[in-house]
C-alpha positions, 0 to 999 in steps of 0.5 A: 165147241161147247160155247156154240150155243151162246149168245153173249158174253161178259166177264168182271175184270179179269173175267173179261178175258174169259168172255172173250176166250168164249167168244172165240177172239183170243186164244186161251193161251193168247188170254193166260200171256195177257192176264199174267202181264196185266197182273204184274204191270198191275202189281207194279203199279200198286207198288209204285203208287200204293193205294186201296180200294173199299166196298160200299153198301147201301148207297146209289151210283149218283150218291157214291159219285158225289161222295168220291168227287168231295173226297177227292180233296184228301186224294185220288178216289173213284168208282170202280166197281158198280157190281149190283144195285146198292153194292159199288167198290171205290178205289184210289188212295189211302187218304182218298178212299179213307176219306171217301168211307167216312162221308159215305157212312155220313150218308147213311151207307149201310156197310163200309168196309175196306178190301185186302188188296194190293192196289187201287185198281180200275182207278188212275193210280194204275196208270203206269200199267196203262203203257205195258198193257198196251204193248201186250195188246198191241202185239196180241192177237186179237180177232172179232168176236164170234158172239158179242161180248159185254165190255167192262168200261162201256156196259155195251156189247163189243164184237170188232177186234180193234174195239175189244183191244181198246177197251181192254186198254181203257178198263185197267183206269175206269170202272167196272160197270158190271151190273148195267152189263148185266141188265143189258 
């Protein structure tokens, strides 16, 4: 009862499974079962498909795009977290997001720095999670938010139960769009 007083939600990543435990559409252990399985077809996939993922300081969403679709030529590389204006992480392959620091330190970003992680995530080489995720949404129990809760992949508010199940499927490939969340 502590959240009554709340009237929106959001969560970055993971964080959206909070939001949504706030709002009251999943139950917290209904969340702890999903983010167990999505952190393990997550792993999986990042072992299947290793790649990495990089922050990027000082350069626009439209630059950044640009930069990841030229480099996408040496590998896979998107966009996957655009956490705060001039603050976006990249994710893909090694090669990809490699390549990808490079021509964004040509464009004259003020920091490029590579992250410790385990796997490309929110970007295609977490594809094979996208089956198993889907199963686990599939048989959760998932109601319609009592508050709207800000979705991940479309930076708008969500509230109906087969929305939220398809948008938690959908964030697992596609970016984070956190700082446009945040301004809605």
């Amino acid at each position: 009862d502590s959240f009554k007083d709340v009237a929106m939600a959001a969560g970055h990543s993971l964080g959206e499974y909070s939001a949504l435990v706030a709002a009251e559409a999943l139950s917290f252990p209904d969340a702890l079962k999903l983010v167990r399985i999505r952190g393990e077809l997550m792993q999986n996939a990042g072992i299947e498909q290793p790649g990495t993922m990089a922050a990027v300081v000082g350069l626009d969403p439209t630059t950044l795009i640009a930069v990841c679709a030229e480099a996408s030529a040496d590998g896979v590389v998107q966009p996957a977290n655009f956490n705060s204006p001039g603050q976006i992480v990249i994710s893909g392959s090694v090669t990809g997001v490699r390549k990808a620091m490079q021509l964004s330190k040509e464009k004259g970003a003020k920091i490029v720095k590579e992250l410790p992680v385990s796997g490309a995530f929110h970007s295609p080489l977490m594809e094979s999670a996208r089956s198993g995720l889907k199963a686990a949404l599939d048989n959760a129990t998932i109601h319609d938010a009592r508050i709207p809760v800000y979705a991940n992949v479309t930076a708008k508010p969500v509230q109906a139960a087969s929305d939220i199940r398809e948008l938690l499927y959908q964030q697992l490939t596609s970016p984070v769009r956190w700082e446009e969340s945040i301004a809605n």
